[in-house]
C-alpha positions as CSV (number, residue, x, y, z in Angstrom):
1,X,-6.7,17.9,-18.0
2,X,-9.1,15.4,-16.2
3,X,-9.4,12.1,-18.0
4,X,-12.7,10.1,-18.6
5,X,-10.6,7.9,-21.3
6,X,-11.9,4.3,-21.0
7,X,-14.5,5.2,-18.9
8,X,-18.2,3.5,-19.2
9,X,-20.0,6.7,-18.3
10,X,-24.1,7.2,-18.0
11,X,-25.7,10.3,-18.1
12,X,-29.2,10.1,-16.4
13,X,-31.7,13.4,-17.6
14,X,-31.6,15.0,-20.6
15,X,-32.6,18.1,-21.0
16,X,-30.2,21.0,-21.6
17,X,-28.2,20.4,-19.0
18,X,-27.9,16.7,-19.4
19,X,-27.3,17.7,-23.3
20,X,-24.6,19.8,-21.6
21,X,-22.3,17.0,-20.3
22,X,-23.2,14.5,-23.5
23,X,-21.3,17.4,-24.8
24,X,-18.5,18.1,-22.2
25,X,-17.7,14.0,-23.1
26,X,-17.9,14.1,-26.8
27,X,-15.3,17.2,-26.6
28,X,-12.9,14.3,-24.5
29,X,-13.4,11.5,-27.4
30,X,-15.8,9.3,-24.5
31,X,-19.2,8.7,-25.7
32,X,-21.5,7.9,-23.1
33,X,-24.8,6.2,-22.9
34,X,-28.1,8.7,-21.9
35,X,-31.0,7.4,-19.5
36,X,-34.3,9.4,-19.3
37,X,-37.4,8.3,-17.4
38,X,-39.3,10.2,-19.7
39,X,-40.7,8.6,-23.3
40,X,-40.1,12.2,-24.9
41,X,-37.7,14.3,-23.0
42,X,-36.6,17.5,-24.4
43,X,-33.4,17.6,-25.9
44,X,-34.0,14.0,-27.5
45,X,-33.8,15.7,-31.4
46,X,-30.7,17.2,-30.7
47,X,-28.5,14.1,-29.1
48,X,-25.2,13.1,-31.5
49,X,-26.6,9.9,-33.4
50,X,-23.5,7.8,-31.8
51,X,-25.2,8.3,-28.2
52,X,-27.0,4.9,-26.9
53,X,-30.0,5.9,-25.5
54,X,-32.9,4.4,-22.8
55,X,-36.2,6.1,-22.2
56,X,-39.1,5.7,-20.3
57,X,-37.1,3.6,-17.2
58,X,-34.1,3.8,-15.2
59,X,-31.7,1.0,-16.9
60,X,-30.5,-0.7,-14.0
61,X,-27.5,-2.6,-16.1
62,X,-26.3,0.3,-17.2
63,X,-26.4,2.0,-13.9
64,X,-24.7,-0.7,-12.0
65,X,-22.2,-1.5,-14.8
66,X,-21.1,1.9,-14.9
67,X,-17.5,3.6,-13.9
68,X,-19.0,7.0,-13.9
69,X,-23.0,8.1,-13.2
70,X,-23.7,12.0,-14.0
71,X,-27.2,12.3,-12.4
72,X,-29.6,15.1,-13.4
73,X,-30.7,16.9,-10.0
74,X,-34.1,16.3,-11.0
75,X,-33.5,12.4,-9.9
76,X,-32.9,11.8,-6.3
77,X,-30.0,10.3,-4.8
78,X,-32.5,8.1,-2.9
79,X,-34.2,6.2,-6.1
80,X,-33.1,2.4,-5.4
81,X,-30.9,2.2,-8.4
82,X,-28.5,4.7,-7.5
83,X,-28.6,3.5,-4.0
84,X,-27.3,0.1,-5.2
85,X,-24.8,2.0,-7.7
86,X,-23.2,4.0,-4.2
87,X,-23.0,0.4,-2.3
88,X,-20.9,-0.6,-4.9
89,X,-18.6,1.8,-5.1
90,X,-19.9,3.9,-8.6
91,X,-19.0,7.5,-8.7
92,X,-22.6,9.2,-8.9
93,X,-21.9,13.5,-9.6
94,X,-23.5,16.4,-11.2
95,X,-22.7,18.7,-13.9
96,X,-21.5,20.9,-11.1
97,X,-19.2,19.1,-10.0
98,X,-17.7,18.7,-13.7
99,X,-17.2,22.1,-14.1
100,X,-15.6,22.3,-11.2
101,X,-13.2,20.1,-11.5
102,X,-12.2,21.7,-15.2
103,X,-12.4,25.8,-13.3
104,X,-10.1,24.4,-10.4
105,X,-7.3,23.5,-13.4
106,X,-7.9,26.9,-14.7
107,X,-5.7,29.9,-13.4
108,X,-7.1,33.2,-11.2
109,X,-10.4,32.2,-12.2
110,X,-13.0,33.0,-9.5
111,X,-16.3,31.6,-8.4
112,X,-19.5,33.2,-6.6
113,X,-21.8,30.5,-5.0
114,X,-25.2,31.3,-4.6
115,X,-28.3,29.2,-3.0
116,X,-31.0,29.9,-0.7
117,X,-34.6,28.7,-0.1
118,X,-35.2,32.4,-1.4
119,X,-33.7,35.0,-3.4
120,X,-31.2,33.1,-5.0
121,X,-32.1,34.3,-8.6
122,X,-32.0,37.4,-7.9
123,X,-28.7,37.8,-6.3
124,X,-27.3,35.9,-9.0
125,X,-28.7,37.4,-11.6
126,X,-27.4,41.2,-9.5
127,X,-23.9,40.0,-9.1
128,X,-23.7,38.9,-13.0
129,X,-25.0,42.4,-14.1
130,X,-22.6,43.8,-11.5
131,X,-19.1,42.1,-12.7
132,X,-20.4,42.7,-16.1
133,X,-20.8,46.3,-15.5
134,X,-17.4,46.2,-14.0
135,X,-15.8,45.4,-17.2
136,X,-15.1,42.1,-16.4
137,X,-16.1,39.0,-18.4
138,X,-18.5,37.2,-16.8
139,X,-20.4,33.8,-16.7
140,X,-23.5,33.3,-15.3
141,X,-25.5,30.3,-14.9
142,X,-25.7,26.6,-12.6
143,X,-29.6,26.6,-11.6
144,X,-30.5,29.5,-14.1
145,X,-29.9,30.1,-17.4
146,X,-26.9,28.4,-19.1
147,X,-25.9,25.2,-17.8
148,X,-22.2,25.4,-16.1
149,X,-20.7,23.5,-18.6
150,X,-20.8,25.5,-21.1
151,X,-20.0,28.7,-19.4
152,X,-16.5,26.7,-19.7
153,X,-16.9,27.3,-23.9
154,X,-16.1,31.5,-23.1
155,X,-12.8,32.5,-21.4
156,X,-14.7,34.4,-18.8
157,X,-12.7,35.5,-15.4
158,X,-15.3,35.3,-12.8
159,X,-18.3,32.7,-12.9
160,X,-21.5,33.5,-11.1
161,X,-23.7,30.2,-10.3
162,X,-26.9,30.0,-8.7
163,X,-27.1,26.3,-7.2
164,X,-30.2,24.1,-6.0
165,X,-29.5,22.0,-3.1
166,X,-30.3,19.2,-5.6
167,X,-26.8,20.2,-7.4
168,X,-25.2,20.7,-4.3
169,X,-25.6,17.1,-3.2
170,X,-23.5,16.1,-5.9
171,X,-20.7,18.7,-5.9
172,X,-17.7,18.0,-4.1
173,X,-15.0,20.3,-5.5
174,X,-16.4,23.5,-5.7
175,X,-13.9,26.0,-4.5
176,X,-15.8,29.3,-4.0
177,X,-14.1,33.2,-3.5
178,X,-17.5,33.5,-2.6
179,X,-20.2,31.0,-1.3
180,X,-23.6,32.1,0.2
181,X,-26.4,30.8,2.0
182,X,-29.3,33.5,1.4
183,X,-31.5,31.8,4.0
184,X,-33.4,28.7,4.8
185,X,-36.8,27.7,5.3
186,X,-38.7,24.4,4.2
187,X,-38.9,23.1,1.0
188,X,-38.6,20.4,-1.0
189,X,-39.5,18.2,1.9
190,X,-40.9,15.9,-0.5
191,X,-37.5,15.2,-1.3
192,X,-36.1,15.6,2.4
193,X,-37.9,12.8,3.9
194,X,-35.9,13.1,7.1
195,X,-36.6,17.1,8.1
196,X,-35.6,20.1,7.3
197,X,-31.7,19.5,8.5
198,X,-31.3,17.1,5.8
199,X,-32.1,19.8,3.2
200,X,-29.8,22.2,5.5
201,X,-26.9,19.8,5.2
202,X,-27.0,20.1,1.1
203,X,-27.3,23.9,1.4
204,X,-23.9,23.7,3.9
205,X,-21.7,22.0,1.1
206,X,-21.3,25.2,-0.9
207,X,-19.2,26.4,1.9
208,X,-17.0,23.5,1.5
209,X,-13.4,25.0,0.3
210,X,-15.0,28.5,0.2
211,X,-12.7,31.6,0.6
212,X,-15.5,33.5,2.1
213,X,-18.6,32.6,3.4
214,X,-21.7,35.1,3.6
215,X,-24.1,34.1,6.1
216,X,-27.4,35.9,7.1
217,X,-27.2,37.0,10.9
218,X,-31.1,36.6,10.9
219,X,-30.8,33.3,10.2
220,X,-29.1,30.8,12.1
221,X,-29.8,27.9,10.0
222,X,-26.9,29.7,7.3
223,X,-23.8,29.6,9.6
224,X,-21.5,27.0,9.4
225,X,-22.1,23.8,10.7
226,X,-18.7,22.7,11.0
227,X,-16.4,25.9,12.0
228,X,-12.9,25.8,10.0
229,X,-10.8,28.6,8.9
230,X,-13.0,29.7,6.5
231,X,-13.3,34.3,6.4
232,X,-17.3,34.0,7.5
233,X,-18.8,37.8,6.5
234,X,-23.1,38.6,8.1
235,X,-25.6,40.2,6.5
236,X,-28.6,41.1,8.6
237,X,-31.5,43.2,9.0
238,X,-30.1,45.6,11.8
239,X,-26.7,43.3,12.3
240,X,-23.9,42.0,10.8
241,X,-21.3,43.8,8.3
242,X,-24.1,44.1,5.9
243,X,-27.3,45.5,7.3
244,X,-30.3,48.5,7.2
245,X,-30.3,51.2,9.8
246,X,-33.3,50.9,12.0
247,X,-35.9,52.5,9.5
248,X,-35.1,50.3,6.9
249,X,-34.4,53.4,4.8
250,X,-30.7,52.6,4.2
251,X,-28.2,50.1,3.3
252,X,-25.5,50.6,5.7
253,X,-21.8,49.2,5.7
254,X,-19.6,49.1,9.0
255,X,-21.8,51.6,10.3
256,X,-21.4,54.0,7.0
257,X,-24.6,54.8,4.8
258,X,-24.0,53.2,1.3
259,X,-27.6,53.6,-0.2
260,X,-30.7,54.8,0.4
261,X,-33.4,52.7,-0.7
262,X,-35.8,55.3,-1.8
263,X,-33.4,55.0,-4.8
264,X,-33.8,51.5,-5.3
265,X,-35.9,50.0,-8.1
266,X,-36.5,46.7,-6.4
267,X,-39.6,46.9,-3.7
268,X,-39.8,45.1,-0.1
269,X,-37.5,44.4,2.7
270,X,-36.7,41.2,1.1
271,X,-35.1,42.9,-1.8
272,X,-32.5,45.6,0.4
273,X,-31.7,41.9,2.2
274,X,-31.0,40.6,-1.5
275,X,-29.1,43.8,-2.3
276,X,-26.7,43.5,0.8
277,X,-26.1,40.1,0.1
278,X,-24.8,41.2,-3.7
279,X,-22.8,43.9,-1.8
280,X,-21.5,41.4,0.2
281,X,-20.4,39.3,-2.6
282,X,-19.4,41.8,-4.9
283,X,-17.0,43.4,-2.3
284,X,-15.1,39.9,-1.7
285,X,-14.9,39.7,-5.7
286,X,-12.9,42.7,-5.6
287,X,-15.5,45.1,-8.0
288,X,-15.3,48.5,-7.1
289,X,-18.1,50.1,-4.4
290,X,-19.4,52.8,-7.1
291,X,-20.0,50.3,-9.8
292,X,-22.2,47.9,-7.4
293,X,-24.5,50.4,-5.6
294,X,-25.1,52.1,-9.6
295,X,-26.3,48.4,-10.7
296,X,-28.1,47.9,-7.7
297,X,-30.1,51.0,-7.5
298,X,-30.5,50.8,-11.4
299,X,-32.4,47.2,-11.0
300,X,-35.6,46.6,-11.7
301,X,-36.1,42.8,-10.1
302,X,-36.8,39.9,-12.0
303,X,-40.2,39.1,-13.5
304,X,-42.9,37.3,-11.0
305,X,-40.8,37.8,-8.1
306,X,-42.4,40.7,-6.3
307,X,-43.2,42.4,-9.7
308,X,-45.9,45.6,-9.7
309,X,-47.6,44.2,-12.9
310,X,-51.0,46.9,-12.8
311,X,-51.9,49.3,-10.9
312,X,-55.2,51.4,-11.2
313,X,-57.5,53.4,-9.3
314,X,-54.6,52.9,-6.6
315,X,-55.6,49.4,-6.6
316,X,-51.9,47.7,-7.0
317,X,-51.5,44.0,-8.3
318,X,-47.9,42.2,-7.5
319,X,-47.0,39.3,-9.3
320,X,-45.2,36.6,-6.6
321,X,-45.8,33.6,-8.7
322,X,-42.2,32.7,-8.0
323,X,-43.1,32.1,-4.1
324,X,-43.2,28.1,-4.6
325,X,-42.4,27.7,-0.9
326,X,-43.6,29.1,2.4
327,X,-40.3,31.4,3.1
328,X,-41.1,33.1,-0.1
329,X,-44.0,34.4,0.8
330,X,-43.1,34.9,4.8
331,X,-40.4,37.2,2.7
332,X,-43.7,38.7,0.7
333,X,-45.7,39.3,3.9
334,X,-42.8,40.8,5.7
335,X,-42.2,43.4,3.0
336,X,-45.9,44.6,1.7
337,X,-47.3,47.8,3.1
338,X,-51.2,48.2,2.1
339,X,-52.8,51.0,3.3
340,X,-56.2,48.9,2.4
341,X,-57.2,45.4,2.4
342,X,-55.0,43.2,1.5
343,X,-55.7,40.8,-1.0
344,X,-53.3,37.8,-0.7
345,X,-53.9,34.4,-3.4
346,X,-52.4,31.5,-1.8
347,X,-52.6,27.9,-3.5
348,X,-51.2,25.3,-6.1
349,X,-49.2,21.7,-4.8
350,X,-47.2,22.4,-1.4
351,X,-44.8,19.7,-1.6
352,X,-45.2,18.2,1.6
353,X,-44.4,21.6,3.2
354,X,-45.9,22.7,6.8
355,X,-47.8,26.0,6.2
356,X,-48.1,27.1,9.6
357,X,-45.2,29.0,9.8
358,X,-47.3,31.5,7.4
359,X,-50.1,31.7,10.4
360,X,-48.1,34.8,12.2
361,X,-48.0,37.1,9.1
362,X,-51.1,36.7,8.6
363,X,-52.6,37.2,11.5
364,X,-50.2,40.7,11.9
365,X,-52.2,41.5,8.6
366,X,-55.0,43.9,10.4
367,X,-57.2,44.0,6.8
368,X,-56.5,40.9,5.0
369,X,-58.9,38.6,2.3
370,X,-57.0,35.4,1.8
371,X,-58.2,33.6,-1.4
372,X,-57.2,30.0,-1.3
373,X,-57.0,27.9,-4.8
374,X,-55.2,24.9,-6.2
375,X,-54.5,21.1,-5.0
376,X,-54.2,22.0,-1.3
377,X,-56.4,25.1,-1.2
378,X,-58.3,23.1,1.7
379,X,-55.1,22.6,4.2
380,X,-54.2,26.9,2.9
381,X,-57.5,27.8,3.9
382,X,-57.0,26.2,7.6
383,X,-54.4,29.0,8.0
384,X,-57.0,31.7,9.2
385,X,-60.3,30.4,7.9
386,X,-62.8,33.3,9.5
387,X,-61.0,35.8,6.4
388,X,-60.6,32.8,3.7
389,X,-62.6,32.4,0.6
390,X,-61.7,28.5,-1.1
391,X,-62.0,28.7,-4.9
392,X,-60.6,25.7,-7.7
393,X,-59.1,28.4,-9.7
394,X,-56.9,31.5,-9.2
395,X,-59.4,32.8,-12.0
396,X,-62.5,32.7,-10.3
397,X,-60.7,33.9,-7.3
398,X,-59.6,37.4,-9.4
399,X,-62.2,38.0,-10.9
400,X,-64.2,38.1,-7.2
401,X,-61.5,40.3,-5.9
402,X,-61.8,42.3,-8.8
403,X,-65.5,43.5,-7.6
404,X,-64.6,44.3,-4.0
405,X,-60.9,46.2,-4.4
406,X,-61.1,50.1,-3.6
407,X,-58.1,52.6,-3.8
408,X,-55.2,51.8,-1.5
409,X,-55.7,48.0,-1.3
410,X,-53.2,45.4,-3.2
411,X,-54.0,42.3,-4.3
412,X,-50.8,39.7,-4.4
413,X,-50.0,36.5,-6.0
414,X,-47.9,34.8,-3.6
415,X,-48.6,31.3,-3.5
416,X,-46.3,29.3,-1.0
417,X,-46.7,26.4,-3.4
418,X,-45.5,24.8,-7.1
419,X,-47.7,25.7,-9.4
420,X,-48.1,22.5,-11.7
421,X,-51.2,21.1,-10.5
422,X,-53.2,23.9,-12.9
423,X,-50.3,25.2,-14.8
424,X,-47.1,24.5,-16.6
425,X,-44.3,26.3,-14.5
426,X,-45.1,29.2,-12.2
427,X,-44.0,31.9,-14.9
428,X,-47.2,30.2,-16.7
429,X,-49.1,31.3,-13.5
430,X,-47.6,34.9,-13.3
431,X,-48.2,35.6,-16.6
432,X,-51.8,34.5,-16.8
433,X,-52.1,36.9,-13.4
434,X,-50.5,40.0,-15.2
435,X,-53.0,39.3,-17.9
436,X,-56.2,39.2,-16.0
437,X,-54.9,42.1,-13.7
438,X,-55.0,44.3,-16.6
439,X,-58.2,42.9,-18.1
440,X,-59.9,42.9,-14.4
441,X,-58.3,45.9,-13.1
């Protein structure tokens, strides 16, 4: 067992996952102090009445008097206090990296990594349906869901975590059967002053100790940075172990048809490059072929990712809301197929991001109506202004679609952006879509 005894530990966010260690610590007799920038973070109500608490600031004596700093990955490694914590020699980690430590004491227990700029939930969320199918018990969690530390209260075998390149930074034993990097494109460059490397180098450490690692042929910003003698399996479009035959209408497997996509529930190219991935994974974890390609074809996607939310007088609306970033909605672009005009809402806060790799899929678009709303609606609408409307809302902009659409034409929610400038998360924003859709539509 790891031993925190003695040790003068601060946990900074609270939250459920920073509720999550105060818990992990109280369970080894060490009661640690809680910081929380916010006046009224959630979670507050429910802290054990013996933790010390500091809202509203970062505490910088209790930072730099610490042994041990367990940092939310909402905080960045960057913020001057923790700078001047690492010069003196504090240990700064993440709730990752505690449950690693704990599943690395534990016997033929086995972990699937999963992170990405896009995608990521949904192959986690595959591979968990998959093992649990399978018969196996199965915890699923990191980014998504349940916290990882207390997947560690159920005696499962095999733990699927989804993980942010904010966690990753502050992971250092993870030791992966199998890690994945789904792809890469820019975000979070608010947080990534430096470029889009930096963000690629906390991607790269869930390879670090993996048994396998599952690139994406397609893109070369997934392989290894550093070679070692790690097993390195490719998924592709048309290469790689993993890959579609040259119609796109199957999965294929070292040249052997394993699905056809017809079959599938999940829509887009995007999604058969999500379903090879959890092939991929699921293969290395040892589940058996027949049980994978059932759940897979079986699955329905996740909601506001892609999702067919109304459809009527073959006019189709598809909720994207969970396209926060410019690769999520390349991986939209890439995967409709309107017969019609394409309606396409972009807006909401970019964090810093470059938009201009979106220029090419739009311009491929032969008839396309881009409706631009949201804090930078103005730098969106530079994309291809001769075909772009600039509204405040994503209401007004639906409800002026909604007088122009004709059968075969689709009208998607896929944003490239964060959506809390006019709402409270981007399910917020899906949702509301869904709703006018069907009152519009």
């Amino acid at each position: 067992m790891i031993n925190y005894q003695g040790k003068n530990v601060v946990i900074i966010g609270l939250g459920v996952t920073g509720l999550s260690c105060v818990n992990y610590f109280l369970a080894k007799n060490v009661i640690p102090k809680v910081i929380d920038t916010r006046e009224k973070p959630s979670g507050l109500e429910s802290l054990d009445k013996r933790i010390s608490y500091h809202l509203g600031s970062l505490n910088s004596d209790w930072i730099l008097s610490a042994d041990l700093i367990v940092v939310s990955p909402g905080i960045s490694l960057a913020t001057t206090e923790l700078m001047q914590a690492k010069r003196l020699g504090i240990e700064i980690i993440g709730d990752i990296e505690l449950f690693c430590r704990e599943v690395n004491q534990l016997k033929n227990k086995k972990i699937a990594a999963i992170t990405g700029s896009n995608g990521k939930t949904t192959v986690t969320t595959l591979v968990g349906a998959i093992v649990e199918a399978a018969g196996i018990k199965v915890g699923v969690g990191g980014n998504i869901g349940k916290p990882a530390l207390t997947l560690l209260q159920d005696d499962c075998d095999i733990f699927v975590l989804e993980l942010s390149s904010f966690q990753l930074e502050t992971t250092y034993s993870l030791q992966a059967t199998a890690a994945t990097i789904l792809n890469i494109s820019e975000d979070h460059m608010d947080r990534y002053p430096e470029g889009i490397m930096q963000y690629v180098t906390a991607k790269q450490r869930i390879y670090t100790n993996a048994k396998n690692c599952i690139i994406n042929h397609d893109d070369k910003l997934t392989y290894l940075l550093e070679s070692d003698n790690n097993k390195t399996i490719e998924f592709g479009l048309q290469s790689g172990l993993y890959h579609l035959d040259s119609s796109y209408q199957y999965l294929m497997c070292d040249e052997q048809i394993v699905l056809d996509t017809k079959k599938m529930k999940l829509l887009g190219v995007h999604n058969y490059l999500n379903a090879l991935a959890t092939l991929a994974i699921t293969d290395v974890l040892g589940i058996q072929r027949t049980i994978s390609l059932d759940v897979i074809t079986n699955f329905y996607g996740l909601s506001h990712r892609f999702e067919l939310v109304f459809e009527n007088n073959g006019v189709r609306w598809i909720n994207d809301s969970k396209a926060t970033n410019v690769g999520s909605t390349e991986a939209a672009l890439r995967s409709v197929i309107c017969q019609g005009t394409l309606y396409l809402l972009l807006g909401g806060d970019g964090k810093a991001a470059d938009f201009s790799p979106l220029t090419p899929y739009l311009l491929k678009q032969q008839n396309i109506a881009i409706y631009c709303f949201g804090r930078d609606r103005e730098q969106l609408a530079m994309l291809r202004p001769e075909v772009t409307t600039i509204v405040s809302t994503m209401k007004e902009a639906m409800i002026e679609i909604s007088h122009k659409t004709q059968s075969g034409d689709i009208v998607l929610l896929s944003p490239a952006c964060a959506s809390l400038d006019q709402f409270k998360n981007y399910a917020e924003r899906g949702n509301i879509f869904a709703t006018l859709a069907k009152e519009l539509g």
